[in-house]
C-alpha positions as CSV (number, residue, x, y, z in Angstrom):
1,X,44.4,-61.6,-0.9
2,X,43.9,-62.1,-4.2
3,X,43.6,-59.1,-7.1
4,X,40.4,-60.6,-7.6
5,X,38.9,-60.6,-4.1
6,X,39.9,-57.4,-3.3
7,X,38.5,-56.0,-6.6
8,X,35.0,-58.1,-6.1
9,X,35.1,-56.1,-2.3
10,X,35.4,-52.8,-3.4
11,X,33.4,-53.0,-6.0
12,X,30.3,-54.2,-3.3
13,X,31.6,-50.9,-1.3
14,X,31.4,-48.7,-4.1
15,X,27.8,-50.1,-4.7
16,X,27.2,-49.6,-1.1
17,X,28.0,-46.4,-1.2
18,X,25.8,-45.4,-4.5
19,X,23.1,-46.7,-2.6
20,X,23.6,-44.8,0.0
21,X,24.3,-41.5,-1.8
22,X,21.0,-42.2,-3.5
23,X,18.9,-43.3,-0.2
24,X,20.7,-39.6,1.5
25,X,19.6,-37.4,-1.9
26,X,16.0,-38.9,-1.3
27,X,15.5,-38.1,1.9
28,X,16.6,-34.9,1.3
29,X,14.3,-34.4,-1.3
30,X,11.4,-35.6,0.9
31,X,12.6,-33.2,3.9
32,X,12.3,-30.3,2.0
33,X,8.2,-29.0,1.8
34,X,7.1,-27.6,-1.4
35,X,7.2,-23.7,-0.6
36,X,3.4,-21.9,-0.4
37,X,3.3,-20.1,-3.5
38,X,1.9,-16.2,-3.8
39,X,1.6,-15.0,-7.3
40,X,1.3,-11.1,-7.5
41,X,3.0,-8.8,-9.8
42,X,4.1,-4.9,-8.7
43,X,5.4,-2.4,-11.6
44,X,9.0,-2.5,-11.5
45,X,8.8,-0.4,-14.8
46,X,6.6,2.4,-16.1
47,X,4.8,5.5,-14.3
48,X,4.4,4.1,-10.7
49,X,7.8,2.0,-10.7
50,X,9.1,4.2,-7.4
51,X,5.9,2.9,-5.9
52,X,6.8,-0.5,-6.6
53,X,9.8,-0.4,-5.1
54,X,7.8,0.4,-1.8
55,X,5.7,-2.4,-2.1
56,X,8.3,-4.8,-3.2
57,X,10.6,-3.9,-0.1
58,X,7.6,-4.1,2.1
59,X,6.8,-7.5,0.8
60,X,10.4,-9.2,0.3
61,X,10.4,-8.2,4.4
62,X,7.5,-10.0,4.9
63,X,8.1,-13.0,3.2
64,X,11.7,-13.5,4.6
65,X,10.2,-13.0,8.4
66,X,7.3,-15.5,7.7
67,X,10.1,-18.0,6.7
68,X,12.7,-16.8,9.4
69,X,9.9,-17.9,11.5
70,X,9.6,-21.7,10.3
71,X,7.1,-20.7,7.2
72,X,3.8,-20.9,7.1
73,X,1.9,-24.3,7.9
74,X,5.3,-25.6,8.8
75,X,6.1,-24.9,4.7
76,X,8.3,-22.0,3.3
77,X,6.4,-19.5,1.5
78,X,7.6,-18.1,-1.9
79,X,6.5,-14.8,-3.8
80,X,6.3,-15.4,-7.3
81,X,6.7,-11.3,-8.7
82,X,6.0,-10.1,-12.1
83,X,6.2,-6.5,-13.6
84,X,3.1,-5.0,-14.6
85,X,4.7,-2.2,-16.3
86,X,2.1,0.0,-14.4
87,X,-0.3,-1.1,-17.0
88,X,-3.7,-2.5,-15.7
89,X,-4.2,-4.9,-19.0
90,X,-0.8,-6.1,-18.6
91,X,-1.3,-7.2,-14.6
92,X,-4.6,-8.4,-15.6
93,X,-2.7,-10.4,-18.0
94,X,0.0,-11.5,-15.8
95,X,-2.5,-12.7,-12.9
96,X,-3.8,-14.9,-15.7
97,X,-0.4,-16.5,-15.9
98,X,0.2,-16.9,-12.3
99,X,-3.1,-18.6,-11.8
100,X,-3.5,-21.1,-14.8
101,X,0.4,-21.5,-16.3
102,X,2.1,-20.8,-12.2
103,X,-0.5,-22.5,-10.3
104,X,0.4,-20.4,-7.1
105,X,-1.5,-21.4,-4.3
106,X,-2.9,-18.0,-3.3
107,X,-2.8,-14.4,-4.8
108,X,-1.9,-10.6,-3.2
109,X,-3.2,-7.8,-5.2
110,X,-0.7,-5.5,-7.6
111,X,-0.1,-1.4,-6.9
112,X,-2.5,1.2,-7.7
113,X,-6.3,1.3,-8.3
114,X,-6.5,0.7,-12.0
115,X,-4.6,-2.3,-12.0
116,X,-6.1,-3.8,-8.4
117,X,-9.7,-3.3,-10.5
118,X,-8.5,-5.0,-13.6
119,X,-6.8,-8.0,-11.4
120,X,-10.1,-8.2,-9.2
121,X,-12.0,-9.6,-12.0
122,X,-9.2,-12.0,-12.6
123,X,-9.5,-13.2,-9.1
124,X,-13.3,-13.3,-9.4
125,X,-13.4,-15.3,-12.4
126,X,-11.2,-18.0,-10.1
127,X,-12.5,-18.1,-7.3
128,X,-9.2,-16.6,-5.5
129,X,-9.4,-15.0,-1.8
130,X,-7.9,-11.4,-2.6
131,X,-5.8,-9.0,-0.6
132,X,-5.1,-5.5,-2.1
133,X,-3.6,-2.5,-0.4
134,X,-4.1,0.5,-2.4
135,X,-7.5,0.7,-4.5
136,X,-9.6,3.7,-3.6
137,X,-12.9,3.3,-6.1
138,X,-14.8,1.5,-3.1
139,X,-18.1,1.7,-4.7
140,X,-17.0,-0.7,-7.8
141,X,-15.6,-3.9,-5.6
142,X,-18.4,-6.4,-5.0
143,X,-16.3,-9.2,-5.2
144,X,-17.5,-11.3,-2.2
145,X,-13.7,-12.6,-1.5
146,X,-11.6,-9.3,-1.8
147,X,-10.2,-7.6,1.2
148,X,-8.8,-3.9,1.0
149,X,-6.4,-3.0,3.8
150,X,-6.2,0.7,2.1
151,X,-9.0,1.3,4.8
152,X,-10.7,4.2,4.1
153,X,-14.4,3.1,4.5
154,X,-16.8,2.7,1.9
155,X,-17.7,6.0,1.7
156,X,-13.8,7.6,1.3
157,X,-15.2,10.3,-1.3
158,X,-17.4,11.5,2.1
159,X,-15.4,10.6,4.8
160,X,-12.0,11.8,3.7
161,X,-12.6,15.3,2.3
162,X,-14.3,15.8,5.6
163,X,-11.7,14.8,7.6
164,X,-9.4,17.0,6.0
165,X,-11.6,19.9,6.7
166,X,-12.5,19.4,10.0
167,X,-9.1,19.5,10.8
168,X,-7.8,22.6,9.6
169,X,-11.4,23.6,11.0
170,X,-9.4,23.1,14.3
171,X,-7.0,25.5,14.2
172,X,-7.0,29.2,16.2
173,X,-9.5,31.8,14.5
174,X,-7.2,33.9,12.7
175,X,-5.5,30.8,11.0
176,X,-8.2,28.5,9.7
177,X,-8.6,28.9,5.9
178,X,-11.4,30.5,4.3
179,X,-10.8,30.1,0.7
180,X,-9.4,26.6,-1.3
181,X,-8.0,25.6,-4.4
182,X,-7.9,22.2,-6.1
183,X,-5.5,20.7,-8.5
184,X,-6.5,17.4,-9.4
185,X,-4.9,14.5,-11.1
186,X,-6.8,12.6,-14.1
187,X,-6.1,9.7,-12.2
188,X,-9.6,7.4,-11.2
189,X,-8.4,7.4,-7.4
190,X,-8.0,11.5,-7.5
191,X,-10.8,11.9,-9.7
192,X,-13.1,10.0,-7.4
193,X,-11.8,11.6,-4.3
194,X,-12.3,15.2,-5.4
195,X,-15.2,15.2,-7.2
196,X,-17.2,12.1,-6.0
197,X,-19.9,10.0,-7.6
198,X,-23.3,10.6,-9.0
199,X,-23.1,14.0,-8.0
200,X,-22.5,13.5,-4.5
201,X,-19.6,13.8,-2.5
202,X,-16.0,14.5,-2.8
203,X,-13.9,17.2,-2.2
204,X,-14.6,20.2,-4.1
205,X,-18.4,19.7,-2.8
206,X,-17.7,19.2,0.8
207,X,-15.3,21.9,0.7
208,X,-18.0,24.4,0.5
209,X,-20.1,22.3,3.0
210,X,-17.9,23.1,5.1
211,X,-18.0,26.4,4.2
212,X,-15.1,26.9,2.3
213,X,-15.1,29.6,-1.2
214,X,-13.8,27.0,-3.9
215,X,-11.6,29.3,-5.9
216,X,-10.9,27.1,-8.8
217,X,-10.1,23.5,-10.0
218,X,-7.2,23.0,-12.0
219,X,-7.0,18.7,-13.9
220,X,-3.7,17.5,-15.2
221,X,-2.3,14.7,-16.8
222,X,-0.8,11.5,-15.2
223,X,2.9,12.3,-16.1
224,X,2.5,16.1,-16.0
225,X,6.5,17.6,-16.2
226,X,5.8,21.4,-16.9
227,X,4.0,22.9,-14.1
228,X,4.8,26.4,-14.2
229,X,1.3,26.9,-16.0
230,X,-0.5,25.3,-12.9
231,X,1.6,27.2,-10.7
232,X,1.0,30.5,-11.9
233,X,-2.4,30.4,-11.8
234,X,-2.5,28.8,-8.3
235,X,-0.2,32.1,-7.2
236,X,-2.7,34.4,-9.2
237,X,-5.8,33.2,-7.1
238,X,-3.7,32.9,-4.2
239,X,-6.3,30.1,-2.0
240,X,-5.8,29.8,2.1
241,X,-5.2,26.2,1.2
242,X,-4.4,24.5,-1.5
243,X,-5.7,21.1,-2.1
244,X,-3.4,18.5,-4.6
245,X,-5.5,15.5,-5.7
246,X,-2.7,14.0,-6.9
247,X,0.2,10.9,-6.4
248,X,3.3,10.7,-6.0
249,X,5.5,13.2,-7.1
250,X,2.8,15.5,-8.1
251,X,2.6,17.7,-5.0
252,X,6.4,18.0,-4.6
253,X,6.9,19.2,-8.3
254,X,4.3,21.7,-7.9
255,X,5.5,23.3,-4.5
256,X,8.9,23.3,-6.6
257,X,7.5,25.2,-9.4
258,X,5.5,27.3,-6.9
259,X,8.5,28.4,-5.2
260,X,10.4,28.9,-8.5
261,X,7.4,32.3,-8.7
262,X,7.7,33.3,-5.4
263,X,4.3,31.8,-4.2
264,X,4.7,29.4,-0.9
265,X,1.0,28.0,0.5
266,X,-0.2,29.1,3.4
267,X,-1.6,25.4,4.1
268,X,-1.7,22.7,1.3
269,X,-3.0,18.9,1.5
270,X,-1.5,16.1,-0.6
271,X,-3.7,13.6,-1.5
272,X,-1.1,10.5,-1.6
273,X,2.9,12.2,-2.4
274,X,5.4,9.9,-1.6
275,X,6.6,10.5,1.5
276,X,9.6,10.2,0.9
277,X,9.6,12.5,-1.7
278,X,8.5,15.4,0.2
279,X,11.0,15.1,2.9
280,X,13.7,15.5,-0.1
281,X,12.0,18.8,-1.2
282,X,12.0,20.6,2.1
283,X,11.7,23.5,3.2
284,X,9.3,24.2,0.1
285,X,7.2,20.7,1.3
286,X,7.5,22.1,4.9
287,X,3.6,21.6,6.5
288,X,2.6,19.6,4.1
289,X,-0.6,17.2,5.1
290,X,-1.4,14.7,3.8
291,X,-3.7,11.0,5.3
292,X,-2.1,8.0,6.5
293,X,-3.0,4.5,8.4
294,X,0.2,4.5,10.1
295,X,3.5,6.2,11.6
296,X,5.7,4.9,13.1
297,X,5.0,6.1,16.5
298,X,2.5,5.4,19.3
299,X,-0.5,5.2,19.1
300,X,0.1,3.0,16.0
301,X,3.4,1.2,17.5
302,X,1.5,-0.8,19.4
303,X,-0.8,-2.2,16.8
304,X,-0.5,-5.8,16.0
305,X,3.2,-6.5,14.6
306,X,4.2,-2.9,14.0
307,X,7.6,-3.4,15.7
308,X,8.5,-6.1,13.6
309,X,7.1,-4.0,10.3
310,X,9.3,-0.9,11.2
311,X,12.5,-2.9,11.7
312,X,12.7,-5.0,8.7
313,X,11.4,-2.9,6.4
314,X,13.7,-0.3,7.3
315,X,16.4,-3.1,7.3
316,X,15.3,-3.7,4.6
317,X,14.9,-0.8,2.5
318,X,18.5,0.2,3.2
319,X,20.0,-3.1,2.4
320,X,18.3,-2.3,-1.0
321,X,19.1,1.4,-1.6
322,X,15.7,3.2,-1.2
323,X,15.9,6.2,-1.1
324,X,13.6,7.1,1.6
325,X,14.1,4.1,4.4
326,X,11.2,5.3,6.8
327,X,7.8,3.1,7.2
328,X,4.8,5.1,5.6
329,X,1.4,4.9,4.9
330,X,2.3,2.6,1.3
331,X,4.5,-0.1,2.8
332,X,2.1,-0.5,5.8
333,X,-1.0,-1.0,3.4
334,X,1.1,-3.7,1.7
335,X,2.3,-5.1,5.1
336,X,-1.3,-5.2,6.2
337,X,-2.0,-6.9,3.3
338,X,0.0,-9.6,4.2
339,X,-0.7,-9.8,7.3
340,X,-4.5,-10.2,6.3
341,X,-3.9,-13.2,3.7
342,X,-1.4,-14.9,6.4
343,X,-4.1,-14.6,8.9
344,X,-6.6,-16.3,6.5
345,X,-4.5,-19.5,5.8
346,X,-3.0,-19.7,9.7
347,X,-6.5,-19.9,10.5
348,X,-8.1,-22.4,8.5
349,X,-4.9,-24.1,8.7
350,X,-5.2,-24.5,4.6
351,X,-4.9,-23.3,1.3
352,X,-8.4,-23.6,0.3
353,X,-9.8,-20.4,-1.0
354,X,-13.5,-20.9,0.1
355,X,-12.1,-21.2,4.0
356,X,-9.3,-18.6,3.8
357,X,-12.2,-16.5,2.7
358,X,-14.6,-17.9,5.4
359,X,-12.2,-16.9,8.3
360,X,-11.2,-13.2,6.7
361,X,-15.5,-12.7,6.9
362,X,-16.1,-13.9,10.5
363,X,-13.1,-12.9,12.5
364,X,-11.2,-9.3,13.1
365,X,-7.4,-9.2,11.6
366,X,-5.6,-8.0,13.4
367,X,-2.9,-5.2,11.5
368,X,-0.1,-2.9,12.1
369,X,-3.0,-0.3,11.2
370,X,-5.6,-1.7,13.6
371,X,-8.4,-4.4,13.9
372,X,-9.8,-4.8,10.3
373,X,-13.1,-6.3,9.9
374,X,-14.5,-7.2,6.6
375,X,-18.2,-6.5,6.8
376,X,-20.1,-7.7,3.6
377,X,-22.7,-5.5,4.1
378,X,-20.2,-2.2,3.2
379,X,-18.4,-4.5,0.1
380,X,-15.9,-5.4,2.8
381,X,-14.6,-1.9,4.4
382,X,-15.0,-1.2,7.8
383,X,-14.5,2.4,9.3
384,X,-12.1,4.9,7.8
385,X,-9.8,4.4,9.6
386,X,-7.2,7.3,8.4
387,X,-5.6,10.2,10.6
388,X,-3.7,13.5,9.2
389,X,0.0,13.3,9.0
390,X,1.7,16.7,8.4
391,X,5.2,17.4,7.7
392,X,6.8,19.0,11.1
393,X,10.9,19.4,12.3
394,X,11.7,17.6,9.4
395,X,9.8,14.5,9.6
396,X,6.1,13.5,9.3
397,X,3.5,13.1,12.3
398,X,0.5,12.2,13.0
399,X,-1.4,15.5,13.8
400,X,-5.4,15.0,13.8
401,X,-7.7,13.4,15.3
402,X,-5.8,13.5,18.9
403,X,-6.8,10.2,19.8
404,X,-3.9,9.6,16.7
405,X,-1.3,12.4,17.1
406,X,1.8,12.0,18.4
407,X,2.1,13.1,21.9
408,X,2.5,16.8,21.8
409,X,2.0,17.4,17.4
410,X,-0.6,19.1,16.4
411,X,-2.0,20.4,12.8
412,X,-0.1,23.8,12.2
C-alpha cells in the first residue's frame, strides 16, 4: 500500500472519529435537563449567621434528596444561595438579583422576620409564589401568593401567650406560678409577641388574663453581651416564671448570668433559643420551655416525610460540623418550606407561578409538621399549630397539649 493511500485512509478515520466525538459531546449536552433553579439567600454572616447554618443544612438535605430521587419534573433542581449578611435591605437586594440578573425559576424565603418582610415585597412586585419559614408579624403579609410554614395562626400574639399559660396552668396546685417576669428583645418578632398590636394581645396582657401579677418588663438590645444588669434585677423581683422574649442565644446567656448571682428560675419560657444552644448550657437551661412544630418523636414522626427529614438532616448536619446535629423546630420550618414549594410545582406539573400558587390555595400540603392549609381568608395561616417542648433528661420533648407530648413527658 502506498504512503499515500494509507495516509488519505487515516486521515478519513481521524475525520470519522471528530465526527463522532462531536455527534457523542452533543448528545450529551442534550441528555442533560437544565436544573430547576431556586434563588433564596440565608445570612451566612452577621447577627443570625448560627441560624443560617440551620437553615442552609436543612435545605442542602433537601435539595440533594429531591435530586437523589430523579429531580423534580424529571429535571435536577439547583439552589442558587446568597448571604444576606442578616440585613433585610441587603436580602431585599439580593432577591432583586436572583429574580431579574439569575432568572431562577422559583424563590424560597431568607431567615428571620425582617428580612422575609423586606423580600415579600420583592416577590409581590414579581409575581413569585413564596415560601417562608420563620416570619412571625402575621398581621402585615397580604401578599395573595406567600405561604408561611412558621404556623402559628394569624392571631400568634393571642394564641401563643395563651398557650403558654394554659400550660403551666396545668401543673399541681402548689407548683403553678403566680407571679411573671418578662425580658423582651427589641426584635419586631419579640416585640409583637409580648406586647401585641393596637393594644390588644400579646404576652404581658394575657399574662394577667390569665391571672398572672406581671412583675416587670425588662427590653434589650439585639446583640446584648453584658447581662448581669438584666439578671440582677430579675433575681431582685424574684417572678415564679420568667418569660424571655428573645432569640437565639438570648435565654442561654441570661440563665448563665443568672446563675453567675445565685438566682436559678423556678420556671422560665424561651421564646425561640436555639436549641441547640440550650442543651450546651445545661444544667443552668435545665426545664427550659420553649414552642415548637416538631420533635423528632411520635406524634410528629409520622407526619408526612419526617423520617426522611430526621435522617438527612442529621446526616447532614454532622457531615458539616454543626454543632448541635438534632432536628428542631428551625430546620423543620425550613424543611416544610420545601416541602410546600415542591408540592406546588409537582402538582401543576410546572413552573408557572400563577398555577404553583393555584394548587398551594386549593389543596392541603402535606408537612413533616402536619396538614397545612392556606386559607386566604386568615392571609394564608391556618391553625396554630404549635405544642410546648421543655428541656427534660437532657434532651427536649414535647410536653403540652397531650394529644402532642411524648408518651409519658409532661410540663414539670
Amino acid at each position: 500500500m502506498s504512503g499515500r493511500h494509507a495516509g488519505g485512509r487515516i486521515g478519513r478515520w481521524i475525520g470519522l472519529a471528530v465526527i463522532l466525538l462531536l455527534l457523542v459531546s452533543h448528545v450529551d449536552v442534550k441528555a442533560q435537563p437544565r436544573p430547576i433553579r431556586v434563588g433564596g439567600t440565608l445570612p451566612a454572616t452577621g447577627v443570625f449567621a448560627a441560624q443560617g447554618k440551620v437553615h442552609e443544612a436543612a435545605g442542602r438535605a433537601f435539595v440533594g434528596m429531591v435530586n437523589e430521587k430523579g429531580g423534580l419534573l424529571g429535571r435536577p433542581l439547583e439552589w442558587v444561595l446568597l448571604d444576606d449578611e442578616s440585613q433585610p435591605d441587603k436580602a431585599a437586594a439580593l432577591y432583586e438579583r436572583l429574580i431579574t440578573e439569575e432568572k431562577v425559576d422559583v424563590i424560597i424565603g431568607p431567615y428571620g422576620t425582617g428580612s422575609i418582610t423586606a423580600t415579600m415585597r420583592v416577590a409581590e412586585k414579581y409575581g413569585y409564589v413564596f415560601p417562608h419559614h420563620t416570619a412571625s408579624l402575621t398581621y402585615a403579609y397580604t401578599y395573595a401568593r406567600h405561604f408561611p410554614t412558621w404556623y402559628v395562626g394569624l392571631n400568634t400574639h393571642l394564641t401563643t401567650p395563651a398557650k403558654v399559660f394554659d400550660a403551666y396552668r396545668t401543673l399541681p396546685p402548689g407548683q403553678r406560678p403566680q407571679t411573671v417576669g418578662f425580658v423582651v428583645n427589641k426584635f419586631p418578632g419579640t416585640q409583637f409577641l409580648a406586647y401585641g398590636r393596637a393594644n390588644v394581645g400579646g404576652a404581658t396582657r394575657v399574662a394577667e388574663q390569665k391571672g398572672l401579677k406581671v412583675l416587670f418588663d425588662v427590653q434589650f438590645d439585639l446583640g446584648t453581651t453584658d447581662w448581669i444588669p438584666v439578671a440582677q434585677q430579675v433575681r431582685r423581683m424574684n417572678p415564679d416564671l420568667l418569660y424571655v422574649a428573645g432569640l437565639a442565644l438570648d435565654g442561654s446567656n441570661l440563665l448563665q448570668a443568672l446563675a453567675q448571682l445565685g438566682w436559678k428560675p423556678k420556671h422560665h419560657f424561651h421564646q425561640w433559643p436555639s436549641p441547640g444552644a440550650m442543651l450546651t448550657a445545661l444544667p443552668v437551661t435545665d426545664r427550659a420551655t420553649s414552642v415548637t412544630i416538631f420533635v423528632p418523636h411520635e406524634p410528629y414522626m409520622s407526619n408526612a416525610g419526617a423520617r426522611d427529614f430526621v435522617n438527612r438532616y442529621r446526616a447532614w448536619a454532622k457531615a458539616t460540623g454543626l454543632a448541635y446535629s438534632e432536628p428542631d423546630v428551625q430546620s423543620a420550618a425550613s424543611w416544610s418550606a420545601w416541602q410546600v414549594l415542591i408540592f406546588g410545582i409537582q402538582e401543576c406539573r410546572c413552573l408557572d407561578q400563577a398555577r404553583i400558587a393555584e394548587v398551594l390555595l386549593s389543596k392541603p400540603v402535606p408537612t413533616v409538621q402536619g396538614s397545612l392549609k392556606f386559607d386566604p381568608k386568615q392571609q394564608n395561616y391556618g391553625d396554630d399549630l404549635q405544642a410546648l417542648m421543655q428541656i427534660q433528661d437532657g434532651r427536649w420533648w414535647a410536653v403540652w397539649p397531650q394529644s402532642l407530648a411524648a408518651e409519658d413527658r409532661r410540663l414539670r
